[in-house]
C-alpha positions as CSV (number, residue, x, y, z in Angstrom):
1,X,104.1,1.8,158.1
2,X,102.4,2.0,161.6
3,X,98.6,1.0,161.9
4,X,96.7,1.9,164.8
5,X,95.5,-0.7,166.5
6,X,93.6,0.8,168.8
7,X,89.8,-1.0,168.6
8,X,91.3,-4.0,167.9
9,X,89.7,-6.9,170.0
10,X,91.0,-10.4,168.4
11,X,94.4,-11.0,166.4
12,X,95.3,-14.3,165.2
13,X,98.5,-14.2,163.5
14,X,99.9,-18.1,162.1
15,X,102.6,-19.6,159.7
16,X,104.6,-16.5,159.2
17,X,108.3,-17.3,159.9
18,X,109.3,-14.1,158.7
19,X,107.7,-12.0,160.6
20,X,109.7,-10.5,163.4
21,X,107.6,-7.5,165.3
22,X,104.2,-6.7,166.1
23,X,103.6,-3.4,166.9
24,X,106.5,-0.4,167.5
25,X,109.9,-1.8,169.0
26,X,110.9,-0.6,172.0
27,X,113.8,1.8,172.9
28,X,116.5,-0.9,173.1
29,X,115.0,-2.9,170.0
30,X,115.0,-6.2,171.7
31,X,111.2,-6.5,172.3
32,X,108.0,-5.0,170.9
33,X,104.6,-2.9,172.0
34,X,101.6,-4.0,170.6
35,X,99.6,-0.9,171.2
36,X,95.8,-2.8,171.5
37,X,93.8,-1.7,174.9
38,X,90.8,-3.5,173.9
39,X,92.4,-6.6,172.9
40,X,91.0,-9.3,174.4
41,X,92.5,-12.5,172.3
42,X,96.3,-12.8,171.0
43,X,97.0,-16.4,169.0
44,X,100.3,-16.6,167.5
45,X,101.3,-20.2,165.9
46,X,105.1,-20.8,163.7
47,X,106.3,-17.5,163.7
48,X,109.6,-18.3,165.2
49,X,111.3,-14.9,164.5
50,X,109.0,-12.6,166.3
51,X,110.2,-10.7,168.8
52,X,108.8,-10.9,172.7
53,X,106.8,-8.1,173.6
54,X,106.6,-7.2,177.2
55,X,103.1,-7.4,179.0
56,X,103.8,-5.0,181.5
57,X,106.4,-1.4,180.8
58,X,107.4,1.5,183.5
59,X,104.3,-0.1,185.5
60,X,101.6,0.1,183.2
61,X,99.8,-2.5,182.0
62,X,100.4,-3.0,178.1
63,X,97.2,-4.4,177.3
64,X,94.6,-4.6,180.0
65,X,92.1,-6.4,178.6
66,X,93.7,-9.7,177.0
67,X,91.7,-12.7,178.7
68,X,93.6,-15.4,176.3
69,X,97.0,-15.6,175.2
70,X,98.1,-19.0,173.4
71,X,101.7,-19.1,171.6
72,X,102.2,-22.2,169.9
73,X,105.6,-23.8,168.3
């Protein structure tokens, strides 16, 4: 299941150790895309199985908008 994520503006995501991807993996699997232009906050606490997702891809800027970004354990 894919939702669109596309007026999104604040995700908090905490205390999910099984959860491995936000978003749509990328072509070699190893990382996601969270698609969310207007996101401006991304908090993610003990989720130790998530997968990285790149800020940046073929030179464009993923999500242009994010003014906070705070990972914890």
């Amino acid at each position: 299941m894919t939702a669109k994520l596309m007026s999104l503006s604040v995700l908090n995501i905490s205390a999910c150790p099984k959860l491995e991807m936000i978003g749509k993996e990328t072509r070699g699997g190893e990382a996601t895309v969270l698609p969310g232009p207007d996101l401006t906050q991304l908090d993610i606490n003990y989720c130790e199985n998530l997968k990285p997702m790149p800020i940046q891809m073929e030179g464009n800027v993923l999500l242009p908008k994010l003014r906070l970004l705070m990972i914890g354990k």
